[in-house]
C-alpha positions in Angstrom: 61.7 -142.7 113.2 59.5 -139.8 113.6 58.6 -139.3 110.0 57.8 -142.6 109.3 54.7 -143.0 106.7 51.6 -144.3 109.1 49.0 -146.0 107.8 45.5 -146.4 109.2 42.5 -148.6 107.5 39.1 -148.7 108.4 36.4 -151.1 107.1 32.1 -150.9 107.0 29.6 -153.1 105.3 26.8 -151.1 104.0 23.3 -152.7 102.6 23.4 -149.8 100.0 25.4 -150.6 96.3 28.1 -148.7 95.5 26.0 -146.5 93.2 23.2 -145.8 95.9 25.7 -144.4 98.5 28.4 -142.7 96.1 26.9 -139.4 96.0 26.5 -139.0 99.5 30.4 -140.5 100.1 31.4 -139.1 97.2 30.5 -136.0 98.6 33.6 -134.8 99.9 32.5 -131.5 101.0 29.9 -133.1 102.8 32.1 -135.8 104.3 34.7 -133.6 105.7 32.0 -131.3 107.1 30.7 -134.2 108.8 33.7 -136.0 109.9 35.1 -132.1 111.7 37.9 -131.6 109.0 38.1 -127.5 109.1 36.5 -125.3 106.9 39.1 -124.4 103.5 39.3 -121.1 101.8 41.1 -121.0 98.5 44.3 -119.1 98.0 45.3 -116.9 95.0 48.6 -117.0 94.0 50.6 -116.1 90.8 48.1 -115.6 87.5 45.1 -117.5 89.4 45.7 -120.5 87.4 45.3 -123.9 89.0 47.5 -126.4 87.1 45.4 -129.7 86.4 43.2 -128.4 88.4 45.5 -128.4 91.5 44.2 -126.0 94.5 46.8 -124.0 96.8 44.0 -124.3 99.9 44.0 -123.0 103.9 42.0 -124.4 106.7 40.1 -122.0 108.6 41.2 -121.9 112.0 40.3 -120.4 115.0 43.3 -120.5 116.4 46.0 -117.7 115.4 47.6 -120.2 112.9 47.9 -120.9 109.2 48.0 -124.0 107.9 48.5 -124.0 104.0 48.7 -127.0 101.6 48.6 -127.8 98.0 45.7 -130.8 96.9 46.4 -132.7 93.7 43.1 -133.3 91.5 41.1 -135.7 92.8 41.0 -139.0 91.1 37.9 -141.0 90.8 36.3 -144.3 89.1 32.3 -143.9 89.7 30.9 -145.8 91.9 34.2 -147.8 92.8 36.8 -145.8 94.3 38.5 -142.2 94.7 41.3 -140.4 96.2 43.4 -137.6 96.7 46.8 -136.1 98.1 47.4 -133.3 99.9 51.1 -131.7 100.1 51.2 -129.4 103.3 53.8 -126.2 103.5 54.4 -126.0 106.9 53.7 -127.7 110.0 53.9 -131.0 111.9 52.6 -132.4 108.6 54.0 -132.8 105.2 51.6 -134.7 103.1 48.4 -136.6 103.5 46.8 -139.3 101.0 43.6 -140.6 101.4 41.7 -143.8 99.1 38.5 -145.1 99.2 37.2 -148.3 97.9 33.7 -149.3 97.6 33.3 -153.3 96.6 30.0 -154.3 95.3 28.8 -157.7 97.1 26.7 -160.4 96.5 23.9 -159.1 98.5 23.0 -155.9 96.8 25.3 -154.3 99.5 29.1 -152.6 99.9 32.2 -153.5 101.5 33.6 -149.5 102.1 37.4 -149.6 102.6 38.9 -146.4 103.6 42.5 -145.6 103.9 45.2 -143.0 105.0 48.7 -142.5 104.7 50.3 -139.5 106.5 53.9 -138.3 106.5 54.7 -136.3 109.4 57.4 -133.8 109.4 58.3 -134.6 113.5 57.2 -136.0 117.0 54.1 -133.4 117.3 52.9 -134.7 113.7 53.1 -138.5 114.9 51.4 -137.5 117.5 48.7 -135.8 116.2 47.8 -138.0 113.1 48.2 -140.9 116.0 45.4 -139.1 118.3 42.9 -138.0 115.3 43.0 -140.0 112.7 43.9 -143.0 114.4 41.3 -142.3 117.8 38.8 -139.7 116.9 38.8 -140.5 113.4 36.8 -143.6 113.3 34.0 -142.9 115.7 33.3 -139.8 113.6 33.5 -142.0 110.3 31.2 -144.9 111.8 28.5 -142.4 112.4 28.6 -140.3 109.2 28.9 -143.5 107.1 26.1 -145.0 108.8 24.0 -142.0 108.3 24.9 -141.9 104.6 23.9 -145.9 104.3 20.4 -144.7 105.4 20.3 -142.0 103.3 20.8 -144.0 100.7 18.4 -146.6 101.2 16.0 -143.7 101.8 15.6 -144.9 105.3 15.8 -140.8 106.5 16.1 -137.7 104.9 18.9 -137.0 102.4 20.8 -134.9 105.3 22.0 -134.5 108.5 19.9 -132.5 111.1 21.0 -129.0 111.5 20.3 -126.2 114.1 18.8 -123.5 112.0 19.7 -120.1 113.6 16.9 -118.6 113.2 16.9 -114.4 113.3 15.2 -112.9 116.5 11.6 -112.8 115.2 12.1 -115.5 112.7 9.9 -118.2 113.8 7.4 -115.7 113.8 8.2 -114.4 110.7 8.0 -118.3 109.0 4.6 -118.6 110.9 3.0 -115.7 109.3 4.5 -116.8 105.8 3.2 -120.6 105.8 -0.4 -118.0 106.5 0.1 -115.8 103.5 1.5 -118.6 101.4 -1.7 -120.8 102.3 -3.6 -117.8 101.1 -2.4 -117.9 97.8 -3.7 -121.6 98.1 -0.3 -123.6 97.3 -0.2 -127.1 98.5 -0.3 -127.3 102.5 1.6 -130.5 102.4 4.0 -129.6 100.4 4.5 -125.9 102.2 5.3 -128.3 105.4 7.8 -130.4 103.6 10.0 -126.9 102.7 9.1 -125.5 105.7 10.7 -128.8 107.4 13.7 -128.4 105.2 14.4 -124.6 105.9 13.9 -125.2 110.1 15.8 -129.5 110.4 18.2 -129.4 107.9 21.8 -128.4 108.1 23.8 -125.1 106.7 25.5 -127.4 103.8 22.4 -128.5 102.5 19.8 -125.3 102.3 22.9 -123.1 101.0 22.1 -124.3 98.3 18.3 -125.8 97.2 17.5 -127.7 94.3 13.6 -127.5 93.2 14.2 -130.1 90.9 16.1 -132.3 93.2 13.6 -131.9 96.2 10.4 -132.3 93.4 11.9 -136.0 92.9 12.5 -136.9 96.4 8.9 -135.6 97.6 7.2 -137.4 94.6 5.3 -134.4 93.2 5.5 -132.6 90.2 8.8 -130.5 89.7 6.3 -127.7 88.3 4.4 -127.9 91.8 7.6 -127.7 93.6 9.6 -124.6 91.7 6.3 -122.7 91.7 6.4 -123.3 95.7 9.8 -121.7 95.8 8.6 -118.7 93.7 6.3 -117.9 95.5 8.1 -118.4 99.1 10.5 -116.2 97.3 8.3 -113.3 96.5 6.9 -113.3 100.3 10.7 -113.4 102.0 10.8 -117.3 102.7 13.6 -117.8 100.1 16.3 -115.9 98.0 17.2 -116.6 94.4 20.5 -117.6 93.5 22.0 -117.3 90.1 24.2 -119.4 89.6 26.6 -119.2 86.5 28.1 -122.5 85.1 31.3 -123.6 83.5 30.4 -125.8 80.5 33.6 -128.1 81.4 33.3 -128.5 85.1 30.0 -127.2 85.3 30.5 -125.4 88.9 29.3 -122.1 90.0 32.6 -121.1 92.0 31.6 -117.5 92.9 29.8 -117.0 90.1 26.6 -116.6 92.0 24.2 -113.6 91.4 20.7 -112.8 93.8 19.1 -111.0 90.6 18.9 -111.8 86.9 20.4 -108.1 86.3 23.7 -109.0 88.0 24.3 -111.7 85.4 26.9 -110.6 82.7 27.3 -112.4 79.3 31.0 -113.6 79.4 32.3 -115.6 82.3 35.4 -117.2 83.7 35.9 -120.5 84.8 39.4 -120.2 87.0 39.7 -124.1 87.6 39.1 -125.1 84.1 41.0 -121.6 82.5 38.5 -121.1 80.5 36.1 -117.8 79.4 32.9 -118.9 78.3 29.5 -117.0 76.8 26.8 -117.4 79.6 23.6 -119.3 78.2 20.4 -119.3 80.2 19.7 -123.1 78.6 22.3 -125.3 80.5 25.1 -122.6 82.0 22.4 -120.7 84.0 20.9 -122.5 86.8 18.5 -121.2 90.0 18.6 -122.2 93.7 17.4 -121.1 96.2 18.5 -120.3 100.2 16.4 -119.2 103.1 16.2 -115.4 103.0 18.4 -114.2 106.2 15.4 -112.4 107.7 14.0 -115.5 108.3 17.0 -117.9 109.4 20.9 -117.3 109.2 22.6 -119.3 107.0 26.7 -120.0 107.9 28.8 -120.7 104.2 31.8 -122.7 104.7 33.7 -125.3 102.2 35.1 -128.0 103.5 36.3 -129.0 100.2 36.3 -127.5 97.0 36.8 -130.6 94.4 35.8 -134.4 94.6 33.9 -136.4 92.8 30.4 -135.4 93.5 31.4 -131.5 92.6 31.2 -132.5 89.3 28.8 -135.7 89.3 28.7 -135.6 85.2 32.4 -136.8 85.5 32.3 -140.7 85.8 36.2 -141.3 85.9 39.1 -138.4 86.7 43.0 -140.0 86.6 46.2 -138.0 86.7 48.5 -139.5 84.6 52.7 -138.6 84.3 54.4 -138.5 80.9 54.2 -141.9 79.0 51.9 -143.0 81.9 49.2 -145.3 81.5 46.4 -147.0 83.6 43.3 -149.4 83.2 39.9 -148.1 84.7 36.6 -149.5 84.7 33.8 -147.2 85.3 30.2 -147.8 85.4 28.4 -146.1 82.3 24.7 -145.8 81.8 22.7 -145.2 78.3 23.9 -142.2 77.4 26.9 -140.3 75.4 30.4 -140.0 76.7 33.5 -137.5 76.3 36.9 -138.0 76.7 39.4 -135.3 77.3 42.6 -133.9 78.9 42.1 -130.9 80.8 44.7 -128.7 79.1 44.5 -130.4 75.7 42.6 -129.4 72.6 40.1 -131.8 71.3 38.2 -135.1 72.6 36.9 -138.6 71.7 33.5 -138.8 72.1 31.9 -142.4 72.9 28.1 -144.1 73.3 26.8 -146.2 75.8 23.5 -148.3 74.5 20.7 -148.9 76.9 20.8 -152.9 75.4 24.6 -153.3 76.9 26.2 -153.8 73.4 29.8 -152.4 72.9 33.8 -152.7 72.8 34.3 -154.4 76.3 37.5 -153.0 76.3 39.9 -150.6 74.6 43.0 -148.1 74.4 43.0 -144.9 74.0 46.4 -143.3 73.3 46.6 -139.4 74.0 49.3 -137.9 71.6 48.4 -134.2 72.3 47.9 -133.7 68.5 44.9 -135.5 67.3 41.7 -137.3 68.9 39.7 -140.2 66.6 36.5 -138.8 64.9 34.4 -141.5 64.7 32.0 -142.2 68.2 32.9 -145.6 69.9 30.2 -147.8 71.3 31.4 -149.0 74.5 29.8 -151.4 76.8 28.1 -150.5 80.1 31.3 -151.4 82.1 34.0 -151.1 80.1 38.1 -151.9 80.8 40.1 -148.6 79.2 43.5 -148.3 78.8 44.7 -145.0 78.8 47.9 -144.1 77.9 49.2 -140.8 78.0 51.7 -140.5 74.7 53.3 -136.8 75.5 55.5 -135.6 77.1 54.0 -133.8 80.2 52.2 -134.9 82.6 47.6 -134.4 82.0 44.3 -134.6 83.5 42.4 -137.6 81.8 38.2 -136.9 82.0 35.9 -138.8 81.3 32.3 -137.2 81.2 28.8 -137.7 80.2 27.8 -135.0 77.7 24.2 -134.7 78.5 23.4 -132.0 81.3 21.6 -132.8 84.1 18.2 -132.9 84.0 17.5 -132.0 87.7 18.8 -128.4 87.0 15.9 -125.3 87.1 17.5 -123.3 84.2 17.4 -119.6 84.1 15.5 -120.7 80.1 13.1 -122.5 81.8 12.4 -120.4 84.9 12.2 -116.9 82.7 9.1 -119.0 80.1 7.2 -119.6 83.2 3.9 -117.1 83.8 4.3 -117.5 87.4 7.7 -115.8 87.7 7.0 -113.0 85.2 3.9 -112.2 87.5 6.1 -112.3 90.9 9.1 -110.7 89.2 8.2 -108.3 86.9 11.1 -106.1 87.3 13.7 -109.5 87.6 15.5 -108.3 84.2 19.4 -108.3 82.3 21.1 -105.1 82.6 20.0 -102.8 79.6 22.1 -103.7 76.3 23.1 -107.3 78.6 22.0 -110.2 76.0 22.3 -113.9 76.7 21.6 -116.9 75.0 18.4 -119.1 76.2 19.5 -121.7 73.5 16.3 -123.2 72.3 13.1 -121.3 72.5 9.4 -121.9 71.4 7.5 -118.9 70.1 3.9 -118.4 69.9 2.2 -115.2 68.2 -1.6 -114.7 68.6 -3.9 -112.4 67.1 -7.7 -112.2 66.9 -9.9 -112.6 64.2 -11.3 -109.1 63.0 -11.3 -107.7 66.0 -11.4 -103.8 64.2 -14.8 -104.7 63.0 -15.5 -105.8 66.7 -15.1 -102.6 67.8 -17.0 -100.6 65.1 -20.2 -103.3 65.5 -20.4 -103.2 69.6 -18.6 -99.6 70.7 -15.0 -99.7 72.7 -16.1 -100.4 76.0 -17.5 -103.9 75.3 -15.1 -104.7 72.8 -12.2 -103.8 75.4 -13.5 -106.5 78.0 -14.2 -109.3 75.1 -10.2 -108.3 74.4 -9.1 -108.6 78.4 -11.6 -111.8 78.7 -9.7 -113.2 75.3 -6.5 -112.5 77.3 -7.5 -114.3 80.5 -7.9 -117.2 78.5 -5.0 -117.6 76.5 -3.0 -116.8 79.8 -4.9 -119.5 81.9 -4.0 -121.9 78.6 -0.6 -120.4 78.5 0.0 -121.4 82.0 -1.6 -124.6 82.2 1.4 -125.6 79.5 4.3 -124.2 81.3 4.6 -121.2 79.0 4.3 -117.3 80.2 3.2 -114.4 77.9 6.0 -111.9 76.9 4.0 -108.8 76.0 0.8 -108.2 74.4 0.2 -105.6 71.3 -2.9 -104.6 70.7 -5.3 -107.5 71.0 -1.9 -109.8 69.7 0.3 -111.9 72.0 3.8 -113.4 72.2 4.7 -116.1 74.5 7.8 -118.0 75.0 7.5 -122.3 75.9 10.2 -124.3 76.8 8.9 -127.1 74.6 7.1 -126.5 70.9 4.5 -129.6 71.9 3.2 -126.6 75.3 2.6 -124.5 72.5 0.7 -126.4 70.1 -1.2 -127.9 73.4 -2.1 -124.6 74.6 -3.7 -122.7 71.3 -5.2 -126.4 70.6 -7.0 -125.5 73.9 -7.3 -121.9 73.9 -9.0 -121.6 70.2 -11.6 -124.2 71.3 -12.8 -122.2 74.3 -12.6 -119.2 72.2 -14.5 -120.4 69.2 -17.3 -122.5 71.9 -18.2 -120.2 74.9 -21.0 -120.7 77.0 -24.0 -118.6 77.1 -24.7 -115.8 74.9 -20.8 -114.9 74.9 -19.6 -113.6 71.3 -17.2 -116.4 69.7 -14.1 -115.5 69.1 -11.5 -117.0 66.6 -7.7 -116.8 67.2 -4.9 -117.0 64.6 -1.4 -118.5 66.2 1.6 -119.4 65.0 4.4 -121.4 66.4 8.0 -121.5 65.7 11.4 -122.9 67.3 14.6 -122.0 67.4 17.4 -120.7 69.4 16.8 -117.1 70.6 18.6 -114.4 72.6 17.1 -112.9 75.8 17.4 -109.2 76.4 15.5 -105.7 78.1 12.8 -104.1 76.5 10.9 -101.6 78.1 12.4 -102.7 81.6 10.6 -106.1 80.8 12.6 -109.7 79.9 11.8 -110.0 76.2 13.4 -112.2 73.5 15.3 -111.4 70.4 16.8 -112.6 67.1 15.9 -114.7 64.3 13.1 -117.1 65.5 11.5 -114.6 67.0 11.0 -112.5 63.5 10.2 -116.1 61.4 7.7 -116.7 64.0 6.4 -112.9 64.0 5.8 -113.8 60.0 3.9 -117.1 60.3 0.8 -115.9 62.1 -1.0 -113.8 59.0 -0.9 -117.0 57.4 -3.6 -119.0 59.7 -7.2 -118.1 59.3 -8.1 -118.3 62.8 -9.2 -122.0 63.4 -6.0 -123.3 62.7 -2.5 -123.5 64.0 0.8 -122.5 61.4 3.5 -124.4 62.8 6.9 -124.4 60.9 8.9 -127.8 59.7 11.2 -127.6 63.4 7.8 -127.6 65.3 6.6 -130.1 63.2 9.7 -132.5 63.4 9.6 -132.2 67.0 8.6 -135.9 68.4 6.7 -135.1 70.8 4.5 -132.8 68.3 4.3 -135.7 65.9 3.0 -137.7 69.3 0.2 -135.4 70.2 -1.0 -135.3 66.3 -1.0 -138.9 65.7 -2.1 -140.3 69.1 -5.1 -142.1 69.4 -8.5 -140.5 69.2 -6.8 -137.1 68.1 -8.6 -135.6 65.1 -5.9 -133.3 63.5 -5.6 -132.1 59.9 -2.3 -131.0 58.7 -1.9 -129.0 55.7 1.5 -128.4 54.8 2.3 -125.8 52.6 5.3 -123.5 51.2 6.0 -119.5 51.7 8.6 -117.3 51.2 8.2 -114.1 54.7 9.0 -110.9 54.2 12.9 -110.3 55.0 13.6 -113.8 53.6 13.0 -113.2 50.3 15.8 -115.7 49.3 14.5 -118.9 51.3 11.1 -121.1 51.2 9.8 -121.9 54.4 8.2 -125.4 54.3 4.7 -124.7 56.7 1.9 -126.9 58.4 -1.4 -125.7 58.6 -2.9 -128.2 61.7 -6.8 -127.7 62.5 -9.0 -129.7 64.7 -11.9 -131.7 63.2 -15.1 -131.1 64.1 
């Protein structure tokens, strides 16, 4: 019969685990690219909505010729297997499945099993699934599997070689840039290894660069590395992209920006159906791509779910009314959430870095109410989910925590180096947007009025600039940036409070000691931290809301050889850590005060000053 299902199953044995080579696999976009599946561009039909997170797709063809299809979700068990289904309109083929499994084995190493089922509609559909998936299929499998086997075991570089198409004049132009950004004396070996990426690696992987992600591979500091990309920015290397996350799915989509000012405070998340409020701590992220007067990069998807477009979700199943299924995914330390994509609600679970847990358990969805309570689960766990209503729902299970190897907008906007390059990189005026939690410094020096009465204006000025100099080269040093200065006062924003407390630590001791005849100088800071609201003052990023008046309050409180810090900087661990380490010589005062606007609340304080 001419419609008959056909099966094909192909087999590899890798040395890499199942973990080590799932997110190159896993990586569907990747895999298709690689393997010659066409290029996809999504369709928009009816109200935009994709139910459970189904996608009305169209390959990109050359040809004069449509072909349109419908993909179910993708389902997935990290590291162990994941497939999908793919319903086609018209054409010699009417549906498509594809599973992969990926066995563990004795050695360390995987037994990959990849199967496909295709239903074609007549003769030419036999025919065709017969001549590339069951001839050309393979070969192109073998070598892309083989590649991602090496990858894994870090035997080559986490991606395929590319031809860059570099712009007439580009090489040129990359030439001259390695010279400039040599000037500005950034690390030469580390210039070579982005320079390397930009002209070897393919279109899929520099559309979108990772500083974090490339800071871990190379073995430097993630600092070293983002600052690198900042600076190849400013001098044309490299573009910024903006890229706006949903908190479910955590995807960009289109929600890409090239400058801060194109950012808007509500989004919309059309897979998940969701508008969210934008927040530059976790839904905010920067990446980079070579800037197109330097090398052409070509944007294609080749898929637009899978498993590894979402890596924080460890286990994705589809289940029918009054379905239910057993999975077993592999869970590291960490926190866990359960959910159904177009349910209310979620059960929330723990995974314990000794391995101690519920080995198994059920987990009945009713649609109506989720358990309260957090369940400690072991690291590979046997759940049974059932799915107790009456339609059909998307079961997810996701680690809560946000990745870690994310440059967020909070971090990038605290950073010295980037105000100094982009001083004009700024929200649209009245634009605010969370930055989640933010540490707050305020300086101010110690009768500086009288300093100008005693030595005349002129000197006093350059004591003031040379007072600024170093609190910015402390500032720095700490990962912080300075806001704006009044007067001889300054704010500054840290992504940590323990940066803070580091930097005025340091700053207040070269101030107070200088060499030579220099006048000493004495400092009053405060610190604070809290969440905090960016917005435009003055056509300059500046920060706004609550913790930035407390913290405004605290500094006329230190005498200037001492650091106020409130009870959040002082709870913060790694605060604690730095005051109580060995051979620190710290004493902390606290104290109580009531600030002016908060007439009605006590504000427990800690006076910290270093011995002599």
């Amino acid at each position: 019969m001419t419609n008959q299902l056909q099966h094909y199953r192909w087999e590899w044995t890798l040395q890499s685990s199942p973990e080590a080579v799932w997110p190159f696999f896993a990586d569907t976009n990747r895999l298709n690219r690689d393997t010659g599946v066409f290029p996809v561009e999504a369709l928009r039909e009816g109200d935009g909505r994709n139910q459970n997170a189904r996608h009305h797709l169209r390959y990109r063809l050359s040809l004069p010729l449509t072909i349109d299809y419908e993909e179910e979700p993708f389902e997935w068990i990290y590291p162990y297997r994941y497939g999908v289904a793919r319903y086609f309109r018209r054409g010699p083929i009417k549906s498509m499945r594809f599973l992969a499994d990926l066995q563990p084995q004795a050695d360390g190493g995987t037994r990959l099993v990849y199967q496909t089922w295709v239903q074609p509609r007549n003769v030419l559909g036999r025919l065709a699934s017969a001549l590339a998936i069951g001839f050309v299929a393979p070969r192109r499998f073998t070598r892309a599997i083989r590649q991602y086997d090496k990858m894994a075991s870090q035997e080559i570089a986490p991606y395929l070689p590319g031809k860059a198409q570099l712009v007439p004049g580009g090489r040129e132009r990359l030439d001259q840039m390695r010279e400039e950004l040599i000037a500005q004396d950034v690390d030469k070996a580390l210039l070579d290894q982005l320079l390397t990426l930009v002209l070897a690696a393919d279109d899929l992987t520099v559309s979108r660069i990772r500083p974090y992600i490339y800071a871990d591979l190379w073995g430097v500091p993630r600092r070293d590395v983002l600052e690198l990309f900042l600076w190849s920015t400013r001098l044309g290397l490299l573009d910024f992209q903006w890229e706006v996350l949903c908190p479910l799915c955590r995807g960009p989509e289109d929600r890409v920006s090239s400058r801060l000012g194109d950012l808007e405070s509500h989004a919309h998340c059309r897979t998940c159906n969701i508008d969210f409020n934008t927040s530059f701590e976790n839904s905010v992220e920067l990446t980079f791509v070579p800037n197109a007067a330097v090398r052409q990069v070509e944007r294609m998807e080749y898929c637009v779910a899978g498993p590894e477009i979402t890596p924080h979700i460890v286990a994705q199943q589809l289940l029918a009314a009054r379905d239910r299924r057993v999975i077993a995914p592999l869970l590291e330390p960490g926190r866990y959430r359960l959910r159904a994509l177009n349910l209310p609600g979620s059960q929330h679970f723990r995974v314990l870095a000794d391995g101690r847990g519920a080995a198994e358990m059920k987990i009945m969805v009713n649609g109506r109410t989720w358990p309260e309570e957090e369940t400690i689960l072991a690291p590979l766990p046997k759940l049974q989910l059932q799915n107790e209503t009456d339609e059909e729902h998307l079961f997810i299970l996701e680690r809560t925590a946000w990745s870690d190897q994310a440059a967020t907008a909070a971090e990038v906007i605290s950073l010295q180096r980037f105000r100094d390059l982009f001083a004009n990189e700024a929200l649209r005026p009245g634009e605010r947007i969370g930055v989640g939690r933010l540490t707050v410094l305020f300086t101010d020096l110690v009768d500086s009025t009288r300093m100008y009465r005693e030595i005349g204006d002129a000197p006093a000025f350059g004591i003031v600039m040379d007072h600024f100099d170093v609190l910015r080269e402390a500032i720095d040093a700490e990962g912080g940036a300075i806001v704006k200065t009044i007067g001889d006062a300054v704010m500054a924003a840290f992504h940590r409070p323990v940066s803070a407390v580091k930097a005025m630590t340091r700053a207040q001791a070269v101030l107070a000691n200088p060499s030579g005849e220099k006048r000493p100088l004495y400092l009053k800071a405060a610190v604070h931290t809290g969440s905090s609201i960016a917005v435009t003052l003055n056509e300059r990023l500046d920060y706004f809301g609550t913790t930035i008046n407390i913290a405004s309050r605290l500094e006329k409180f230190s005498g200037g050889n001492d650091i106020i810090i409130s009870e959040n900087v002082y709870a913060d661990t790694e605060v604690h850590d730095f005051l109580s380490r060995p051979g620190a010589s710290f004493h902390v005062e606290p104290f109580a005060e009531t600030l002016k606007g908060f007439d009605d609340e006590c504000f427990q304080l800690y006076r910290i000053a270093s011995l002599p």
